[in-house]
TIMI-645429 format. One record per residue (C-alpha): residue in one letter; chain; z negated, y, x. Coordinates in steps of 0.25 Angstrom, whole numbers, padded with zeros to 4 digits, m for minus. Example, Ala and Ser with C-alpha at 12.3 -4.5 7.8 and 13.67 -1.06 7.14 Angstrom:
{'a'; 'A'; {m0031; m0018; 0049}},
{'s'; 'A'; {m0029; m0004; 0055}},
***
This chain:
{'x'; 'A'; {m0418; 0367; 0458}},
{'x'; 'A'; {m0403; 0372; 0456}},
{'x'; 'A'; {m0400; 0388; 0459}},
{'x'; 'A'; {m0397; 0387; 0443}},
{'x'; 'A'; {m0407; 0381; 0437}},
{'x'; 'A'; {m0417; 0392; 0445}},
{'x'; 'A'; {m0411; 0402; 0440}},
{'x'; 'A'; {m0409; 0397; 0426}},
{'x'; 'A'; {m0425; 0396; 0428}},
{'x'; 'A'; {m0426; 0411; 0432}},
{'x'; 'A'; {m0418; 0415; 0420}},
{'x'; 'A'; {m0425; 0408; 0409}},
{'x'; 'A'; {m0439; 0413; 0416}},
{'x'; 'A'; {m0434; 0428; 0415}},
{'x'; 'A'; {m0428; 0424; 0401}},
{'x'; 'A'; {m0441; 0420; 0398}},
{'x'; 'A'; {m0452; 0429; 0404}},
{'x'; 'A'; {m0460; 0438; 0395}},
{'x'; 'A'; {m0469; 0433; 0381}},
{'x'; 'A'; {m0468; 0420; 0378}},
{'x'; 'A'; {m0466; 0424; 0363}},
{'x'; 'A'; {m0454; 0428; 0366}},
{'x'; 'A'; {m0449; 0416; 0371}},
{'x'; 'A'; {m0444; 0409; 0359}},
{'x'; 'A'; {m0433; 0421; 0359}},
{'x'; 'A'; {m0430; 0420; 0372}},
{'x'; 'A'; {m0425; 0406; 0370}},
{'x'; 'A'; {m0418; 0409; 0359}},
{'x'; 'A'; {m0411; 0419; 0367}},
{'x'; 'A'; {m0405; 0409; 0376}},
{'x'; 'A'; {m0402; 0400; 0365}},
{'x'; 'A'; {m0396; 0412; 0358}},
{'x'; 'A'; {m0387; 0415; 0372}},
{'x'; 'A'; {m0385; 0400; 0375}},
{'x'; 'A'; {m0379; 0404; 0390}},
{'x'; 'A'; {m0391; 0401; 0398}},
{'x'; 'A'; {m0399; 0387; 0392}},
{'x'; 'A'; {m0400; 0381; 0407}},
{'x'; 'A'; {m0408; 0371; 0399}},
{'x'; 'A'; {m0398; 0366; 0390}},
{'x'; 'A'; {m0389; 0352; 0398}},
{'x'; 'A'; {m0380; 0350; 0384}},
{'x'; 'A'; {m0386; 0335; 0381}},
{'x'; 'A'; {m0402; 0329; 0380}},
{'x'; 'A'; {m0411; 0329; 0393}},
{'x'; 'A'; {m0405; 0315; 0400}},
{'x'; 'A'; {m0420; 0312; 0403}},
{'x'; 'A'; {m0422; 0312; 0387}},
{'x'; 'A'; {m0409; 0303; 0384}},
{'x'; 'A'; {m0412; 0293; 0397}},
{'x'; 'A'; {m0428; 0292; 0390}},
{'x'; 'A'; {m0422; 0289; 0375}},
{'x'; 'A'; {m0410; 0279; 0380}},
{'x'; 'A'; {m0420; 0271; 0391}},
{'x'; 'A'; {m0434; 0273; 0391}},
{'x'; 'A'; {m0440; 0267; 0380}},
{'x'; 'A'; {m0451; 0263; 0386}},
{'x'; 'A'; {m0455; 0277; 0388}},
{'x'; 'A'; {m0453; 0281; 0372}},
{'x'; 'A'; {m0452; 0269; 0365}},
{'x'; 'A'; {m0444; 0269; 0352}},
{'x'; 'A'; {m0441; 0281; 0343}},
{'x'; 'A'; {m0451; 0277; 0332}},
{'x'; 'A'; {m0464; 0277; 0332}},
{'x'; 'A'; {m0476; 0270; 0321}},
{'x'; 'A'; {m0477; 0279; 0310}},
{'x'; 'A'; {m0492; 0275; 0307}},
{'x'; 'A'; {m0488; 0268; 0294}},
{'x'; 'A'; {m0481; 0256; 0299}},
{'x'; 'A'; {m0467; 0262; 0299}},
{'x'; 'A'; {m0460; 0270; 0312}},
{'x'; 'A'; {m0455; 0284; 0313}},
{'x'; 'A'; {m0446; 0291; 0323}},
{'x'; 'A'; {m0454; 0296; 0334}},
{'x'; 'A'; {m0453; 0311; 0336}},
{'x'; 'A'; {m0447; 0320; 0348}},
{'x'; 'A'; {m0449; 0334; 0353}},
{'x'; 'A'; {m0443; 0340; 0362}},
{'x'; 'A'; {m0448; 0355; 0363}},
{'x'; 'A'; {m0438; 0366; 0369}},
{'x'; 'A'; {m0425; 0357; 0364}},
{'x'; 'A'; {m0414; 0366; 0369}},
{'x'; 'A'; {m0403; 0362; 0360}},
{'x'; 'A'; {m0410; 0350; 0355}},
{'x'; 'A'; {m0402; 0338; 0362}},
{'x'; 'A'; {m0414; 0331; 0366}},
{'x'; 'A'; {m0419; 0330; 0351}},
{'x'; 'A'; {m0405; 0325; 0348}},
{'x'; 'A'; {m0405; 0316; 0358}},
{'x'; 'A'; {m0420; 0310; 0354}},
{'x'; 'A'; {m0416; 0309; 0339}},
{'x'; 'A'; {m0404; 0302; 0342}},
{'x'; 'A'; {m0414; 0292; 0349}},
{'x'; 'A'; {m0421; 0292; 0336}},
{'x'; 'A'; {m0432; 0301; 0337}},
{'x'; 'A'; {m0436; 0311; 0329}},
{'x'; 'A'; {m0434; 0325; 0338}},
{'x'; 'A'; {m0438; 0339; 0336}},
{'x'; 'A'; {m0433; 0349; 0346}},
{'x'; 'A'; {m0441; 0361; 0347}},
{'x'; 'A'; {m0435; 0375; 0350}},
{'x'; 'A'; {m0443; 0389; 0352}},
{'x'; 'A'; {m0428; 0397; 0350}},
{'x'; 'A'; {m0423; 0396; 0336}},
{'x'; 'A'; {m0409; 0398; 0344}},
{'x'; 'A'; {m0412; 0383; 0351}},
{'x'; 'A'; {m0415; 0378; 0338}},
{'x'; 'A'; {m0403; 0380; 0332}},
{'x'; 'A'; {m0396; 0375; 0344}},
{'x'; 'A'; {m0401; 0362; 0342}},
{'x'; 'A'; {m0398; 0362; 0327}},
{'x'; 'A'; {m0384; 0364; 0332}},
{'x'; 'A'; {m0384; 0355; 0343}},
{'x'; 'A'; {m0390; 0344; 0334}},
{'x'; 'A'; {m0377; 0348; 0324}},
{'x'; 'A'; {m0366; 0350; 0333}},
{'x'; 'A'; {m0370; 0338; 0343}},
{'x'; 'A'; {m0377; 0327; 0335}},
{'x'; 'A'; {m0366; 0318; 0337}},
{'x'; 'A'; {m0371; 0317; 0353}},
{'x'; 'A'; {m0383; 0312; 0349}},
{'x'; 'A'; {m0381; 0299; 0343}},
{'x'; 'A'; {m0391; 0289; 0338}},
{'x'; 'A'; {m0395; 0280; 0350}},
{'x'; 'A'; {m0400; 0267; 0340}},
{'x'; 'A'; {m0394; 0266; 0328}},
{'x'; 'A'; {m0408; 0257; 0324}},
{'x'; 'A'; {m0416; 0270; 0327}},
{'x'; 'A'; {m0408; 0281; 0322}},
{'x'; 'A'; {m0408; 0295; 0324}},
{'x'; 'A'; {m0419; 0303; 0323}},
{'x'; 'A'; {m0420; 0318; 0319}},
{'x'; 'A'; {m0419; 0329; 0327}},
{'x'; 'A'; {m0427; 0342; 0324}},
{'x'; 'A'; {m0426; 0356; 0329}},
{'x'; 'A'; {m0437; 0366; 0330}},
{'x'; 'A'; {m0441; 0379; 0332}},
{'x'; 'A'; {m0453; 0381; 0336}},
{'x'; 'A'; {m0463; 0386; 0346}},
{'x'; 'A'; {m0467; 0373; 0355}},
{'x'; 'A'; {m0483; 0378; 0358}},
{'x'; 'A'; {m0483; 0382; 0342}},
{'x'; 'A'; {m0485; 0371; 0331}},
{'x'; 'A'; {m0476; 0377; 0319}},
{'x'; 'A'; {m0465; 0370; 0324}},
{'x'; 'A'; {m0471; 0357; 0320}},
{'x'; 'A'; {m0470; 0358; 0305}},
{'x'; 'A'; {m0458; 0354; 0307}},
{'x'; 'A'; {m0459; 0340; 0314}},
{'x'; 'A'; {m0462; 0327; 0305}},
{'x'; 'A'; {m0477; 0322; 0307}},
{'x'; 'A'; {m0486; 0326; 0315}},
{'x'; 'A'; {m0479; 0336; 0325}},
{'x'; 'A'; {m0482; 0324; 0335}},
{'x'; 'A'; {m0470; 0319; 0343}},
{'x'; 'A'; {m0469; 0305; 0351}},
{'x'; 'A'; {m0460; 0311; 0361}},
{'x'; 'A'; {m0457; 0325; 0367}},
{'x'; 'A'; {m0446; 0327; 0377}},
{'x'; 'A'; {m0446; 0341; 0383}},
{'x'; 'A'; {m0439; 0345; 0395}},
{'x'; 'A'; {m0438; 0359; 0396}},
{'x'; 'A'; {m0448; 0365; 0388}},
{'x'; 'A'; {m0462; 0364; 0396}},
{'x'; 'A'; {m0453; 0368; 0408}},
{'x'; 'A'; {m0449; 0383; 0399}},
{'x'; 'A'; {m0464; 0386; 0402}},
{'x'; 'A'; {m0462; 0395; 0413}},
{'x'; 'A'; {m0469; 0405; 0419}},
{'x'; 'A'; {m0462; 0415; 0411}},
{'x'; 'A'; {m0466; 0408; 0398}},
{'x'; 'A'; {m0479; 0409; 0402}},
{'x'; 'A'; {m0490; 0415; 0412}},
{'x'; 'A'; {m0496; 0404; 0413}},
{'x'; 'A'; {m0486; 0392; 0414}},
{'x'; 'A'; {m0495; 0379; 0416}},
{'x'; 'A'; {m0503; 0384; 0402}},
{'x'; 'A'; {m0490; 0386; 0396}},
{'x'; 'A'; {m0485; 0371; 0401}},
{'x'; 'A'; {m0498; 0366; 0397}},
{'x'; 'A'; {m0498; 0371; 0385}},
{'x'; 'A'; {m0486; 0365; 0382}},
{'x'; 'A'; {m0490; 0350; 0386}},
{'x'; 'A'; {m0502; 0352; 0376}},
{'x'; 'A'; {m0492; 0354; 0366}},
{'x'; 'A'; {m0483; 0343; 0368}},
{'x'; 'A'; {m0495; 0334; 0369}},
{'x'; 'A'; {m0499; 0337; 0356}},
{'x'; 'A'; {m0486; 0335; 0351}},
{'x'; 'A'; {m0484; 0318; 0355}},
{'x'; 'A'; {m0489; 0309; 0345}},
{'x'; 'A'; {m0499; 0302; 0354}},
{'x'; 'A'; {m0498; 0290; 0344}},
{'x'; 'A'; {m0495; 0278; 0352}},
{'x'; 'A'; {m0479; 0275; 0349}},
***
């Protein structure tokens, strides 16, 4: 690991260490400050783009038997969004995608992204359409956030890259609970349905 990134470690774990209640304001700090977001590259996760454009096999289409005979866009989450480009980039795709943020300040950033930047983000298949894209702010571990997603608060994909790996050892005493905790979570938030 790179002298930069190690230390862009240590600096999010001091940023971060004390009561996990006061985490949510903590990221809206750096949000707020926007000089040290070592997590934001500019553009969608390359993994994310190279899976939508190639591995079908892995996904399958964006829509998904809706029970009554018709289809409906499947549904995306993609907790800890940053700016939001990855929800973009799945709705462009057809999906429908909900980011989910703890800092109201990231929130807004991806409202602004999604309005100053939509043009990068064009429809992929002109058959499929564009899906929507979402942005919430919420609390992962709670359930409030949910109300707001169409359904059942069930998602056929989730694509998170940098969440899970926040759960540090200044999050929390006990890192694996915390990590384990968050994998229950997301479990219980795919749609187990077959596609």
């Amino acid at each position: 690991m790179s002298g930069s990134l190690n230390e862009a470690r240590v600096q999010l774990q001091a940023h971060f260490s004390g009561p996990e209640s006061e985490h949510p304001d903590r990221w809206s700090k750096l949000w707020d400050a926007g000089d040290f977001l070592p997590w934001d590259r500019g553009l969608p996760q390359p993994a994310l783009a190279d899976l939508l454009s190639d591995r079908h096999d892995l996904i399958g289409k964006c829509y998904v038997e809706d029970g009554s005979g018709g289809q409906r866009r499947k549904k995306a989450l993609v907790p800890g969004c940053g700016r939001g480009y990855d929800v973009l980039l799945l709705a462009s795709f057809g999906y429908d995608a909900y980011g989910l943020e703890v800092s109201e300040s990231a929130t807004q950033r991806c409202e602004e992204e999604q309005a100053n930047n939509a043009h990068k983000y064009p429809v992929r298949d002109e058959a499929v359409g564009a899906g929507t894209a979402t942005f919430l702010n919420g609390n992962f571990f709670e359930e409030t956030w949910l109300k707001e997603v169409d359904g059942e608060g069930k998602f056929e994909l989730m694509f998170d890259y940098t969440a899970s790996l926040t759960l540090t050892d200044a999050a929390c005493s006990c890192l694996m609970c915390l990590r384990c905790d968050y994998y229950r979570q997301a479990a219980a938030l795919i749609d187990d349905r077959p596609p």
